[in-house]
Backbone as a ProteinNet text record, in pm:
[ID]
protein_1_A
[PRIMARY]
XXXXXXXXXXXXXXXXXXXXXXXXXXXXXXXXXXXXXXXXXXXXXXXXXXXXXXXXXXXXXXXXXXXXXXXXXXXXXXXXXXXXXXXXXXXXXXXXXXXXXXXXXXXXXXXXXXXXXXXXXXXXXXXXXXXXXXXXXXXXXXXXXXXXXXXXXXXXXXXXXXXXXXXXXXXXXXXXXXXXXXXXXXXXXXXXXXXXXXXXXXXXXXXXXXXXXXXXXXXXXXXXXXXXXXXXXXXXXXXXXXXXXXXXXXXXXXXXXXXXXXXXXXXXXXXXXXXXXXXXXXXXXXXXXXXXX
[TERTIARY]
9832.6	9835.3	9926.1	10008.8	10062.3	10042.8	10132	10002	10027.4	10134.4	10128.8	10020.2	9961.9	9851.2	9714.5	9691.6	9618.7	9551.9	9665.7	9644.9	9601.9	9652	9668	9498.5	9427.8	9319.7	9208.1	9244	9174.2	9178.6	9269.2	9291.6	9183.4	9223.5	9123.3	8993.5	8964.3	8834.9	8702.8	8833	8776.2	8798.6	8929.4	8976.5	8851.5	8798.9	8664.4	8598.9	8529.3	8394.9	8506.3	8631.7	8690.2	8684.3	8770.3	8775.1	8724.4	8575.1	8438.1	8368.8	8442.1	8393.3	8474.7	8608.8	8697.5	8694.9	8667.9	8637.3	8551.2	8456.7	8300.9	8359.8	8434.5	8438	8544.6	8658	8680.4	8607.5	8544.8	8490.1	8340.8	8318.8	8231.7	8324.6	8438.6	8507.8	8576.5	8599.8	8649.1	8553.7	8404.8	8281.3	8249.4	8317.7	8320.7	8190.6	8183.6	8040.9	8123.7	8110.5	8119.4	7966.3	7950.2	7847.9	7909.7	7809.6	7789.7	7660.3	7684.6	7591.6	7629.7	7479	7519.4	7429.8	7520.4	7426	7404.8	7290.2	7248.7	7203.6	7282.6	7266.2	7399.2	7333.4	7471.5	7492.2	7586	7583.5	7767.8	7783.7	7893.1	7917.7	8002.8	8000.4	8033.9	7962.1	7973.6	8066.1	7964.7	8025	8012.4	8072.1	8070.1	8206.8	8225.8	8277.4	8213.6	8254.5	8164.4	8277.6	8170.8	8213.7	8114.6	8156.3	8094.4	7958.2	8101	7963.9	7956.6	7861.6	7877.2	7757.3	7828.2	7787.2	7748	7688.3	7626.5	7571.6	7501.7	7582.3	7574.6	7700.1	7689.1	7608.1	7612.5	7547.8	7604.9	7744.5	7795.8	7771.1	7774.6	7746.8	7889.5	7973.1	8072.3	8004.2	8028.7	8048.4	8119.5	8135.9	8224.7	8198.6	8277.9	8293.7	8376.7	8394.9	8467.5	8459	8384.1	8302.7	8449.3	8569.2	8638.2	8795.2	8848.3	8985.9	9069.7	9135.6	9202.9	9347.7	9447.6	9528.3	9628.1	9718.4	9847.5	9988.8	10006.6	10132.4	10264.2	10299.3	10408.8	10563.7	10541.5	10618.7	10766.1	10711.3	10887.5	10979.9	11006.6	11126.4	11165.9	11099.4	11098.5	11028.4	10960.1	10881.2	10980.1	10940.1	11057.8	10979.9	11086.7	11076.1	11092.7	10948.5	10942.6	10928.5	10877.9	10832	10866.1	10992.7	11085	11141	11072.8	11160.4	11051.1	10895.3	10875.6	10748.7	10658.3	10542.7	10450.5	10331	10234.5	10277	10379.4	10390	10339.5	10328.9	10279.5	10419.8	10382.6	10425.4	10338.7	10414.1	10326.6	10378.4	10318.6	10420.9	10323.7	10380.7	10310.3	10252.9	10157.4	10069.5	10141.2	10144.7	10202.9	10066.1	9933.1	9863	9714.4	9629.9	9549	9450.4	9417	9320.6	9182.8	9073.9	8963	8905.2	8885	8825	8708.4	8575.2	8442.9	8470.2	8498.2	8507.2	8593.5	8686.8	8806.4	8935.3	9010.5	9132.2	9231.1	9334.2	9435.8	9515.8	9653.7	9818.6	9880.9	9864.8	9935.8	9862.5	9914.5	9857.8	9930	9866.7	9958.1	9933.3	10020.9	9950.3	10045.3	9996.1	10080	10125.8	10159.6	10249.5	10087.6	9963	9857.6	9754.5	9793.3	9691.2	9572	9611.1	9560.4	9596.3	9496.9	9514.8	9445	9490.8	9381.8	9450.1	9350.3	9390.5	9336.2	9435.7	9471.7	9531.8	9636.7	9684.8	9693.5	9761.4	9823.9	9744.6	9678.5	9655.3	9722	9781.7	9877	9826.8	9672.6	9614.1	9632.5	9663.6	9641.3	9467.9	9395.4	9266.6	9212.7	9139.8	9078.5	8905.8	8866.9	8722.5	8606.5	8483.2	8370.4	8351	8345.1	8335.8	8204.2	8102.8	7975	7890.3	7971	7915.1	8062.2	8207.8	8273.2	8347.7	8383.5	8487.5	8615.1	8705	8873.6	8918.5	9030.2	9062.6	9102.2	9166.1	9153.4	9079.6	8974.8	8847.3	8934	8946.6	9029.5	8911.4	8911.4	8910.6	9009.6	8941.7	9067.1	9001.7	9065.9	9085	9125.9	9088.1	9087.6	9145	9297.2	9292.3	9234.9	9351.3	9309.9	9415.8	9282.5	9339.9	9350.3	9439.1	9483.5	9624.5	9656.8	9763.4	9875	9935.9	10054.5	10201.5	10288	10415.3	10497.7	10676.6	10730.7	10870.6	10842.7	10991.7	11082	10955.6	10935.8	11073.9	11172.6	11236.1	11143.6	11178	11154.8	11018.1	10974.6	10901.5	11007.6	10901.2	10968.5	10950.1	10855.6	10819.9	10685.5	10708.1	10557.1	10652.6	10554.4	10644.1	10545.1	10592.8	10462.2	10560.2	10478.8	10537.1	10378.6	10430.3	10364.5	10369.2	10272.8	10362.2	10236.8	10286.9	10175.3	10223.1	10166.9	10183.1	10118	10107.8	9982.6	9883.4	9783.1	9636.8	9594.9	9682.1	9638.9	9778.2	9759.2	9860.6	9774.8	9871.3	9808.5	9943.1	9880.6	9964.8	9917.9	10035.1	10028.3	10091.1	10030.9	10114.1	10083.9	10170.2	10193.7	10256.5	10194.7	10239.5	10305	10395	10477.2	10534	10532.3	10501.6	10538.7	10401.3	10357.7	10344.6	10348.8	10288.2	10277.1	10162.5	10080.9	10146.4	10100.6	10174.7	10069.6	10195.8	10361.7	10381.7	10356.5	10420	10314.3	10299.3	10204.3	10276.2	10237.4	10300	10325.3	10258	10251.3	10290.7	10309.1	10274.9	10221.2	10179.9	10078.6	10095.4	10076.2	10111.6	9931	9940.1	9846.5	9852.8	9795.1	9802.9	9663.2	9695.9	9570.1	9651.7	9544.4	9625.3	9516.1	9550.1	9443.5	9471	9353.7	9380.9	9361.2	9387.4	9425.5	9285.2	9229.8	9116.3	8966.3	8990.9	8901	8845.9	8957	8943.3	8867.7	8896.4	8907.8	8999	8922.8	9046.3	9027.3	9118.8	9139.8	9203.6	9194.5	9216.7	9253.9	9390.7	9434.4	9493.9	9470.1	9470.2	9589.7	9713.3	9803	9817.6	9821.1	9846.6	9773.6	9655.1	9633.1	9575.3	9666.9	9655.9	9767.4	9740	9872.3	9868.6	9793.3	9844.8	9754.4	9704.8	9586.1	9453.8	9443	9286.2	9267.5	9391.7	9413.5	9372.9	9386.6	9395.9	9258.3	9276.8	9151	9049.4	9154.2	9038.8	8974.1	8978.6	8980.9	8926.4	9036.2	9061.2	9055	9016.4	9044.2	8950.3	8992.8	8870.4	8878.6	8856	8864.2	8691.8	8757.9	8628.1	8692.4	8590.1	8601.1	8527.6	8588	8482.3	8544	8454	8477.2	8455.2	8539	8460.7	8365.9	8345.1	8199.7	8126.3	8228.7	8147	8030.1	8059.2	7983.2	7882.7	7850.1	7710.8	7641.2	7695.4	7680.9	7668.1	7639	7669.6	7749.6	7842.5	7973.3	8043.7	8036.2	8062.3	8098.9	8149.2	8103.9	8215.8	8174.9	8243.8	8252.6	8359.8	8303.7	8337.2	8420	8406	8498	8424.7	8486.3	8476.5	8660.9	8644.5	8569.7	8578.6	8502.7	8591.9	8609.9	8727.1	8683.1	8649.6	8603.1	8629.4	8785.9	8954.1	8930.9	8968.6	9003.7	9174.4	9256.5	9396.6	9344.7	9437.3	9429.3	9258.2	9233.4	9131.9	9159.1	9036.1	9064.5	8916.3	8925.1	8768	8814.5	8721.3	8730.6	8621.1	8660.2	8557.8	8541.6	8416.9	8400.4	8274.9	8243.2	8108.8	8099.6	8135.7	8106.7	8029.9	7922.1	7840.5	7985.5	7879.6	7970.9	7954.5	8066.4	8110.5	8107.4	8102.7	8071.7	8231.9	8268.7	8398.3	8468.3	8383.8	8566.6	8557.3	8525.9	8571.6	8665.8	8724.1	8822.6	8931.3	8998.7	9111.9	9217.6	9179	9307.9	9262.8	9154.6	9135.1	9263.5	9342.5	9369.6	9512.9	9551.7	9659.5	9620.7	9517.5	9446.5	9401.6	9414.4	9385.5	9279.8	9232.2	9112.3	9021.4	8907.4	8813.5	8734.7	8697.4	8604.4	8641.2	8738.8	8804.1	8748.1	8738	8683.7	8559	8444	8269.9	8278.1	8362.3	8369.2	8404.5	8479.8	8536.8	8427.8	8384.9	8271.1	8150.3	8082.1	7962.2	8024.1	8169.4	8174.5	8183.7	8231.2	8216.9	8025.5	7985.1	7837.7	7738.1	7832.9	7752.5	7819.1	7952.2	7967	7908.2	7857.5	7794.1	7618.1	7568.1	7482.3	7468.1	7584.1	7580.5	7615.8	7619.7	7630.5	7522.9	7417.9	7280.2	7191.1
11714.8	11693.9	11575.6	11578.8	11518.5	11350.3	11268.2	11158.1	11183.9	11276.6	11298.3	11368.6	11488	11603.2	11499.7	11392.2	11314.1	11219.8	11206.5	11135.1	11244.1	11335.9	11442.3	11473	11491.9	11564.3	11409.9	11297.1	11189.1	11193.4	11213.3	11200.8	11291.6	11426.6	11538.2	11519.8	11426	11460	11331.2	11243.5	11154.6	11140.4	11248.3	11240.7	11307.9	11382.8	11455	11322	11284.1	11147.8	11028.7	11045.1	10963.4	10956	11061	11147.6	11117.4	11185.9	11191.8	11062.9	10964.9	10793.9	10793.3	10837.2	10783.1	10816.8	10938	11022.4	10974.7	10955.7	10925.7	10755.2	10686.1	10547.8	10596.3	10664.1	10676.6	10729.5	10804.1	10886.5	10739.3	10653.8	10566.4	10444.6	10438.8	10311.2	10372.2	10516.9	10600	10554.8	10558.3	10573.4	10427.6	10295.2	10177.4	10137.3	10173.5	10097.4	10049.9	9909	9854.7	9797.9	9824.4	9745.6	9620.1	9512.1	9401.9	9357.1	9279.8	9267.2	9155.5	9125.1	9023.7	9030.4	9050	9079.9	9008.9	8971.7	8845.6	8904.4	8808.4	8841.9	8944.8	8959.4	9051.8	9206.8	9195.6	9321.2	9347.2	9540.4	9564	9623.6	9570.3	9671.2	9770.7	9894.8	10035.5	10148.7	10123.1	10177.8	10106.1	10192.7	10108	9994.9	9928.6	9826.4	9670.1	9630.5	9535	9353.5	9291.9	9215.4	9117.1	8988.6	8860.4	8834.6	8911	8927.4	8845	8802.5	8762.7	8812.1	8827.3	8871.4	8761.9	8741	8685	8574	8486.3	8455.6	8543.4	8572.7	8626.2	8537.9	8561.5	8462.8	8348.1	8335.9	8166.5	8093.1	8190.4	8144.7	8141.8	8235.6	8306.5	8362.3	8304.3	8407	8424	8545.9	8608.7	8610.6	8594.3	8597.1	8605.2	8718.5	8702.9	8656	8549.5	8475.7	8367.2	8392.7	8268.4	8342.7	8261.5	8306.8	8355	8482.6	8523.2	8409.1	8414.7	8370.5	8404	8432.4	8472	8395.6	8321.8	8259.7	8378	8446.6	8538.5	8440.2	8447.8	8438.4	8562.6	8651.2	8719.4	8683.4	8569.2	8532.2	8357.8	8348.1	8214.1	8220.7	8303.6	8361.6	8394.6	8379	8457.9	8604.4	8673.6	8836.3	8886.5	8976.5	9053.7	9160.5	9286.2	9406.6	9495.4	9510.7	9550.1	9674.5	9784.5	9967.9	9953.8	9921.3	9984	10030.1	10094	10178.5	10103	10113.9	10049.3	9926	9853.3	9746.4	9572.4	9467.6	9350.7	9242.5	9163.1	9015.3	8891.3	8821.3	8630.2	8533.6	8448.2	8335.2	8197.3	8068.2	7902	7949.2	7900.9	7848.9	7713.8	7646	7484.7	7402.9	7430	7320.8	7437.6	7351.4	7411.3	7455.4	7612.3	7701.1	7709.1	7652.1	7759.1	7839.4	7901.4	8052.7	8052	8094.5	8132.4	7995.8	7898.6	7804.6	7711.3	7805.3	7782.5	7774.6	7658.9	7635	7691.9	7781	7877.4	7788.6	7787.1	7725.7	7869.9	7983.9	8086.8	8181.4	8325.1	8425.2	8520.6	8677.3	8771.8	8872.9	8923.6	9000.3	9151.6	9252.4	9376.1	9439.2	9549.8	9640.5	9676.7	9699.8	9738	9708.5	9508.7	9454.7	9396.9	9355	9375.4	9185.3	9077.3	8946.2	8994.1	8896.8	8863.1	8765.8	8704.1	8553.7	8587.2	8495.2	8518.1	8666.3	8758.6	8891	8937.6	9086.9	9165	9269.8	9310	9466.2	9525.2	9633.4	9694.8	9866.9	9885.8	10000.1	10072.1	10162	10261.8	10281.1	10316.4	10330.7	10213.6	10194.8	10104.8	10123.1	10035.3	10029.7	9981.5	10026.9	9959.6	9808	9732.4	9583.1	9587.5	9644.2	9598.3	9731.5	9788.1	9915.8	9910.9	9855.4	9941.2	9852.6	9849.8	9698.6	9793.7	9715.4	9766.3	9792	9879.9	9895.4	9771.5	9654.3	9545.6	9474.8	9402	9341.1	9214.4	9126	9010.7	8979.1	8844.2	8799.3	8809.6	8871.4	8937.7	8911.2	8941.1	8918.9	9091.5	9143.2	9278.7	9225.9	9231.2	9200	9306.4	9385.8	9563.6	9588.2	9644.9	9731.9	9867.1	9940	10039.2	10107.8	10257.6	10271.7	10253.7	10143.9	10108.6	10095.9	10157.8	10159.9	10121.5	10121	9994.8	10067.8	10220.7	10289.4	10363.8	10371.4	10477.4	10403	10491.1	10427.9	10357.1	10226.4	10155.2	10042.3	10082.2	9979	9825.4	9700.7	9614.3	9535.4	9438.4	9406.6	9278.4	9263.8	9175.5	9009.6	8904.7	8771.6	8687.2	8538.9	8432.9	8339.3	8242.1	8104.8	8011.8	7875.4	7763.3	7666.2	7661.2	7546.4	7425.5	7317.2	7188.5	7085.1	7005.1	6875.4	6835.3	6779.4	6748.5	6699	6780.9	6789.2	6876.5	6937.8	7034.3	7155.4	7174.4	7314.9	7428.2	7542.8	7669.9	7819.5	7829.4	7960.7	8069.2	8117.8	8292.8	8372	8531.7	8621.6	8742.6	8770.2	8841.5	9006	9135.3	9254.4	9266	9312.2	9318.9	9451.2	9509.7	9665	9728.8	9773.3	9874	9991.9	10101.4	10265	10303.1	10399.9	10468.9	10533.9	10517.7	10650.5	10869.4	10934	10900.4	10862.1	10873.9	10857	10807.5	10768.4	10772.5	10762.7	10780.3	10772	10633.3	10516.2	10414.9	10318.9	10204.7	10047.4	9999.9	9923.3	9783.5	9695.9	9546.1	9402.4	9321.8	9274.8	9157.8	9087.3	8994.7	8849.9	8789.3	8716.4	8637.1	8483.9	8384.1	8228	8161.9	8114.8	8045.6	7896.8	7758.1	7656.5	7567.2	7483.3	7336.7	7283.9	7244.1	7144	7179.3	7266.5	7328	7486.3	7497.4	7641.1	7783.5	7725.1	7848.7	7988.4	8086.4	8183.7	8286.2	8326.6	8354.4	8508.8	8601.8	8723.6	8764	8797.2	8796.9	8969.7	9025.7	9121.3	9164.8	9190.8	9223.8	9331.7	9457.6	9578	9634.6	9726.6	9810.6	9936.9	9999.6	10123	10206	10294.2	10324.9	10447.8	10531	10641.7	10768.6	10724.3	10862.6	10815.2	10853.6	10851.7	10686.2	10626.2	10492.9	10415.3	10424.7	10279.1	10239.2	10139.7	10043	10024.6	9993.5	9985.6	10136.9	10260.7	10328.9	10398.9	10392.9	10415.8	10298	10160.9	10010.2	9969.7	9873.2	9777.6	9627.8	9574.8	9433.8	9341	9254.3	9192.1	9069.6	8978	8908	8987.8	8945.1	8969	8873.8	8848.8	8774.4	8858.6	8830	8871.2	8933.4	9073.9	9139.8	9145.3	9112.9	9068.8	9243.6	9298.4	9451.8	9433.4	9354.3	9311.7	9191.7	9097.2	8948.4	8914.2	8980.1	8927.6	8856.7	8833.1	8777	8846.6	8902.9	8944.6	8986	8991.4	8978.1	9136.1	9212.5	9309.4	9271.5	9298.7	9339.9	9495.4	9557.6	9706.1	9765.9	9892.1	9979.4	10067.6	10210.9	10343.2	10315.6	10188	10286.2	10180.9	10233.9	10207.4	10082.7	9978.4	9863	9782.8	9730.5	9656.6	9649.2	9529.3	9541.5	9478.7	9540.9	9445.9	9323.9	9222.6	9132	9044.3	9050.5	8982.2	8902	8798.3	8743.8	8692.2	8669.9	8718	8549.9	8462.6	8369.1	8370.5	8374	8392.5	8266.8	8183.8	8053	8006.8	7893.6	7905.9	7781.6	7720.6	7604.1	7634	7571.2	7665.2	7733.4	7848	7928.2	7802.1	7803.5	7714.1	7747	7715.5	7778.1	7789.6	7940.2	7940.4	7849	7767.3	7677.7	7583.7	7535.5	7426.2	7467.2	7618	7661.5	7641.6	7677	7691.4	7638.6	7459.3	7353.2	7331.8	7401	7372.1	7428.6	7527.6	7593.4	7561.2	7433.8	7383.1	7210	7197.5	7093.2	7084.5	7174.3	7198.9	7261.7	7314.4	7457.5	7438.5	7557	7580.4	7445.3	7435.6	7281.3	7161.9	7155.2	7038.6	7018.6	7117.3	7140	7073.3	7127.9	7096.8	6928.6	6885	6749.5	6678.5	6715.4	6641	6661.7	6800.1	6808	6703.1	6695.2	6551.3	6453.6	6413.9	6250.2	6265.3	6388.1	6363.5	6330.9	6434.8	6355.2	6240.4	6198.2	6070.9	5984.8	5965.1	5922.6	5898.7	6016.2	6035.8	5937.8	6005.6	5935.7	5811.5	5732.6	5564.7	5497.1	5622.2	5542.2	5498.4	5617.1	5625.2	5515.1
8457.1	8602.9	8634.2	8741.7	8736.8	8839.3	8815.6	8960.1	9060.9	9134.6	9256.6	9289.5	9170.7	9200.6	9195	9091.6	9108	9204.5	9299.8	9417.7	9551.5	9547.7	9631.3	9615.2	9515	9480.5	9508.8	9490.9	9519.9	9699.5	9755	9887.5	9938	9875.5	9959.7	9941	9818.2	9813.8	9952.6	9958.4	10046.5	10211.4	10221.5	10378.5	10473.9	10396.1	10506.4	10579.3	10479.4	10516.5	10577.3	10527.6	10599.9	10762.8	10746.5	10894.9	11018.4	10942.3	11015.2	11099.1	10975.9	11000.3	11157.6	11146.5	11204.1	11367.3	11364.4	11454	11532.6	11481.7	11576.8	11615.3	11559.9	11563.5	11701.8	11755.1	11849.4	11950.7	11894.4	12012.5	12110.6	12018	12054.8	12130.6	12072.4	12144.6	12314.9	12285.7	12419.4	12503.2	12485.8	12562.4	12544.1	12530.9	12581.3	12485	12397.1	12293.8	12153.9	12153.9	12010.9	11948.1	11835.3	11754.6	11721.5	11774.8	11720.5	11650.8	11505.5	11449.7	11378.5	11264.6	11217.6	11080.8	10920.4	10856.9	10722.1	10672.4	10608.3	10504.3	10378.3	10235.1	10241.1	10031.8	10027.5	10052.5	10131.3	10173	10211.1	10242	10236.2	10401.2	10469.1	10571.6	10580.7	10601.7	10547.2	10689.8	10826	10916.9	11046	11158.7	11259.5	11285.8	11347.9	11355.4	11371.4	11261.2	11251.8	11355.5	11423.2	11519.2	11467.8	11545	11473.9	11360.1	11213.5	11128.6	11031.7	10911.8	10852.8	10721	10642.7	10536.5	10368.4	10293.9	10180.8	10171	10125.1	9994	9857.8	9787	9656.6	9575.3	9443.6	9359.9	9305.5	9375.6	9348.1	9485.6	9574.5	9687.3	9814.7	9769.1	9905.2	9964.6	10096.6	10252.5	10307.5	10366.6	10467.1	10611.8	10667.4	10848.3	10899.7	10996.3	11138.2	11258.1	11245.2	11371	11355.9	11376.5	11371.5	11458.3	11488.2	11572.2	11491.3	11545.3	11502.3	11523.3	11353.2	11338.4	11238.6	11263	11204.1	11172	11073.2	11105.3	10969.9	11038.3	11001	10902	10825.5	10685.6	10695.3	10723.1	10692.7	10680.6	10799.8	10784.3	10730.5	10653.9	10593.3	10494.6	10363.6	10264.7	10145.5	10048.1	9950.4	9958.2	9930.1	9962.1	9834	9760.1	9654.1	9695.4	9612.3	9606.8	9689.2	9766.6	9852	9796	9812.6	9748.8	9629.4	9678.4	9512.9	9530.8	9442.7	9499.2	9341.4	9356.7	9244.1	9117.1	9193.6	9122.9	9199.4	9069.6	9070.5	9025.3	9136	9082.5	9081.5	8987.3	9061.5	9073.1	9131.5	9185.6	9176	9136.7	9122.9	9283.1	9285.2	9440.1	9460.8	9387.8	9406.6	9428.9	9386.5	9377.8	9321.3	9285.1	9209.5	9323.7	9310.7	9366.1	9316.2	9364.1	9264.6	9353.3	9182.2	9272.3	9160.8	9223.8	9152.7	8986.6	9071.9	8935	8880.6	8883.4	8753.7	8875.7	8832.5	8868.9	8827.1	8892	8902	8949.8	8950.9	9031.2	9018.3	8949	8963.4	8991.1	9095	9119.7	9061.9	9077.9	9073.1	9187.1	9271.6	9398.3	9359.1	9422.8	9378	9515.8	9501.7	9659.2	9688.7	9650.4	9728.1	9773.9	9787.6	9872.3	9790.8	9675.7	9601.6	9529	9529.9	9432.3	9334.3	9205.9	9053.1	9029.9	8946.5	8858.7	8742.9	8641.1	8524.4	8490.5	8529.2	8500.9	8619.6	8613.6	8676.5	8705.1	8850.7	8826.4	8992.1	8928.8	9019	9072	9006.2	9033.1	9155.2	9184.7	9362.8	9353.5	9295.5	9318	9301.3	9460.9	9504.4	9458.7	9447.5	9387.5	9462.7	9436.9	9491.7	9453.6	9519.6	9418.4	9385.5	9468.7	9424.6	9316	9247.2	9158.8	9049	9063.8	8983.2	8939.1	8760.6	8793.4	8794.2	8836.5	8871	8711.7	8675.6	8555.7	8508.2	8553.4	8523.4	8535.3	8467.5	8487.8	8490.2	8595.6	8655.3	8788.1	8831.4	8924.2	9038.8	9144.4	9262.3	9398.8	9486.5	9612	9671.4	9682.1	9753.6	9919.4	9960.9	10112.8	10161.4	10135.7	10183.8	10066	9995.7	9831	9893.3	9892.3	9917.3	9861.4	9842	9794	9842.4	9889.1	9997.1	9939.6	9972.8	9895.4	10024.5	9953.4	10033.2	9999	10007.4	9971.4	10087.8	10144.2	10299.5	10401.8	10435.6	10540.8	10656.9	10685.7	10769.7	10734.7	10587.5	10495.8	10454.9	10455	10450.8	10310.4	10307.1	10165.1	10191	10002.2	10042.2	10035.8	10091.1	10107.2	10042.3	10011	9988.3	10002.6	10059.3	10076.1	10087.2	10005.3	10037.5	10130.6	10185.4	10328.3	10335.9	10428.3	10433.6	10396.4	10363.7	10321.3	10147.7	10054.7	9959.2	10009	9976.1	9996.3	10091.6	10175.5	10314.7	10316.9	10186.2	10181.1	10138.6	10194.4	10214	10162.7	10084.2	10004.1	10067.9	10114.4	10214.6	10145.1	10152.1	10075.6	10198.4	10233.4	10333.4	10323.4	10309.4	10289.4	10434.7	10457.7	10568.7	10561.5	10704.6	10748.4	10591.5	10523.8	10375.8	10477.3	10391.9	10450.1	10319.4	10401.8	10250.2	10183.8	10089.3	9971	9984.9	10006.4	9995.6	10103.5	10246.5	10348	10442.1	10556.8	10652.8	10834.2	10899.3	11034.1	11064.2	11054.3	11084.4	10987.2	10962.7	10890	10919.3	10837.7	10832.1	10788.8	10854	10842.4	10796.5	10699.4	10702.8	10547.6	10580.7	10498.7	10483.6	10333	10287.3	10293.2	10289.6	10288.6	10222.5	10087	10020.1	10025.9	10041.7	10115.2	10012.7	9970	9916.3	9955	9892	9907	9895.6	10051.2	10038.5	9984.9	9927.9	9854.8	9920.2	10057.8	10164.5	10134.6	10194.3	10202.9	10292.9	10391	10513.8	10505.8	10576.8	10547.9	10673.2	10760	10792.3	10881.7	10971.3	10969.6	11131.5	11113	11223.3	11251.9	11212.3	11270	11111	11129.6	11058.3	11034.6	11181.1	11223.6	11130.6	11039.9	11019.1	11038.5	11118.7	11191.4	11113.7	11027.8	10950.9	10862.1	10774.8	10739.1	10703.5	10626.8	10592.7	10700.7	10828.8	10991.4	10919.4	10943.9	10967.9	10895.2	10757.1	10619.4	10570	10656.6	10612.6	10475.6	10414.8	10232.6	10169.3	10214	10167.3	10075.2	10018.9	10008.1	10063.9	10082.4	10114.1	10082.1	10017	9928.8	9866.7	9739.8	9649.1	9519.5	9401.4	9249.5	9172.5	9072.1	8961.2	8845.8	8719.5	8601.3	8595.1	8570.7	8523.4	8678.3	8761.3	8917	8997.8	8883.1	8987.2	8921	8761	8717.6	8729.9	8760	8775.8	8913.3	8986.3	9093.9	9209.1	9093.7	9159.2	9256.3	9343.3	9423.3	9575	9659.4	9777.9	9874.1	9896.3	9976.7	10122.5	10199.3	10324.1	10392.1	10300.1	10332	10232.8	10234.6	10136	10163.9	10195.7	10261.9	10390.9	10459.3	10585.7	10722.9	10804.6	10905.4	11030.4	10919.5	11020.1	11019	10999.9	10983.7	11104.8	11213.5	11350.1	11382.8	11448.8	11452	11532.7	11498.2	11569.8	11506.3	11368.6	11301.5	11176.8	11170.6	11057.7	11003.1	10871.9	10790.6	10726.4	10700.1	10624.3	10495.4	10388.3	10307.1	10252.7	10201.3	10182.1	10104.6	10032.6	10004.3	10108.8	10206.8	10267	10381.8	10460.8	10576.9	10637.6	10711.3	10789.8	10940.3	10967.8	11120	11222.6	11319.5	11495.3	11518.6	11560.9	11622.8	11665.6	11780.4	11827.7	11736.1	11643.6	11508.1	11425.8	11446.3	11340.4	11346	11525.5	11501.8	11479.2	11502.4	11472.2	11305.4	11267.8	11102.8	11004	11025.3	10967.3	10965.5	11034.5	10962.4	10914	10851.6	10831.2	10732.8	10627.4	10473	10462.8	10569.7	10577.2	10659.8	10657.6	10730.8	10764.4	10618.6	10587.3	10677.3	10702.8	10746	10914.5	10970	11111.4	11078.6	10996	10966.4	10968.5	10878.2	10821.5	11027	11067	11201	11299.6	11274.8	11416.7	11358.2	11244.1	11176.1	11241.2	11213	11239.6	11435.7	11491.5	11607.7	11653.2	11606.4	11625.9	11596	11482.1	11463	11521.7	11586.3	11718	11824.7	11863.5	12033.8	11985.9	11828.6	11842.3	11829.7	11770.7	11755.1	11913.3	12021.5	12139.4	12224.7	12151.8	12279.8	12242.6
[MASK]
+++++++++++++++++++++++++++++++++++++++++++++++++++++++++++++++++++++++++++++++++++++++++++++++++++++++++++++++++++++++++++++++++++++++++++++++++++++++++++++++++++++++++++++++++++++++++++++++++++++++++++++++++++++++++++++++++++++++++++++++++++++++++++++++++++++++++++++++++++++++++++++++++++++

């Protein structure tokens, strides 16, 4: 069999339930109803559209949330430009300052054409995985933005970018897929970006257009998550959806083990060496007000 028949036969077997998700998710937003919720411990968001949510702690203790402003700072044109004409391949690049992730200090990543981080190695897989049941054929520590099969061959596909930007101590490494379409083809592209932060070892998930016109829009066929090592047995883990179409454009997910923060503390955080950095400013603003009374 060949991998086009391979993919073809993976597609069909999931575009139904896809579909179906997708379908009813318009037919509910036509009729002016979004779900908002909010859901505690670990858990995956399965359907629906999920709105100021927040999900875990895993067992190191990441959480996820979209309770924070959406923010985008677009790299294209100031990013070095990889993976430009190519379909299931990986590169990596120095971060320029040390990352941890579930532990262990990283300065280098490797990200691939499908949305797809790991540390320590390369995985460049099209089949996207359950994080919380399956490990990836590469058992690596990863970052799922939106793992999906996204290629970059398609007339009017652009490429993936990364750049480091900041100052020392409040820099932030972006890797930015810039208009991908599915493999082989899809009607649409899709733009979004992860930005991992200096200090506070934040990481921000970034979401600009991810409609791409069929079963794929909106996380769809995705995954988007964290795992560690052995993370589908250990607990290491943290999903926030898998296959099911609850990507919103114009969003952004911060995943963190630091408390989750009240919206307006975020948004001057995030050129400030991270999330954390807001928590730390709003304390000293209050022990302010209280050294006055």
């Amino acid at each position: 069999m060949t991998r086009f028949q391979v993919r073809k036969k993976l597609r069909k077997a999931s575009t139904g339930k896809t579909l179906t998700g997708f379908s009813l998710r318009k037919k509910l937003l036509k009729a002016g109803f979004v779900a908002t919720f909010t859901v505690v411990g670990a858990a995956t968001l399965t359907t629906g559209q999920a709105q100021a949510a927040t999900i875990g702690a895993d067992a190191y203790g990441y959480t996820a949330t979209d309770e924070i402003p959406y923010t985008f700072q677009d790299i294209s044109g100031t990013g070095t430009r990889v993976l430009n004409g190519v379909d299931d391949s990986s590169t990596s690049a120095n971060v320029g300052f040390n990352f941890n992730f579930y532990g262990t200090n990283y300065n280098n990543v490797s990200f691939s054409s499908n949305g797809l981080i790991s540390f320590g190695g390369s995985n460049s897989n099209f089949v996207n995985a359950n994080l919380t049941t399956t490990s990836p054929s590469v058992n690596l520590p990863s970052i799922a933005v939106l793992w999906d099969d996204w290629q970059f061959f398609q007339p009017g596909a652009d490429a993936v970018y990364y750049q480091t930007t900041g100052t020392a101590g409040n820099r932030q490494f972006i890797t930015q897929w810039n208009l991908a379409n599915g493999f082989s083809s899809s009607p649409s592209t899709v733009t979004f970006q992860s930005v991992l932060f200096e200090g506070s070892n934040d990481i921000l998930l970034s979401y600009q257009d991810v409609d791409s016109g069929d079963f794929r829009s909106l996380g769809g066929d995705s995954t988007v998550g964290i795992r560690d090592v052995n993370g589908q047995s250990n607990g290491r883990n943290l999903q926030w959806s898998f296959n099911s179409p609850v990507i919103r454009n114009a969003e952004s997910i911060r995943i963190s083990t630091q408390p989750v923060p009240e919206p307006f503390t975020i948004l001057g955080s995030l050129t400030a060496g991270g999330i954390g950095v807001a928590l730390r400013r709003k304390r000293q603003q209050q022990e302010k007000e209280t050294a006055k009374v």
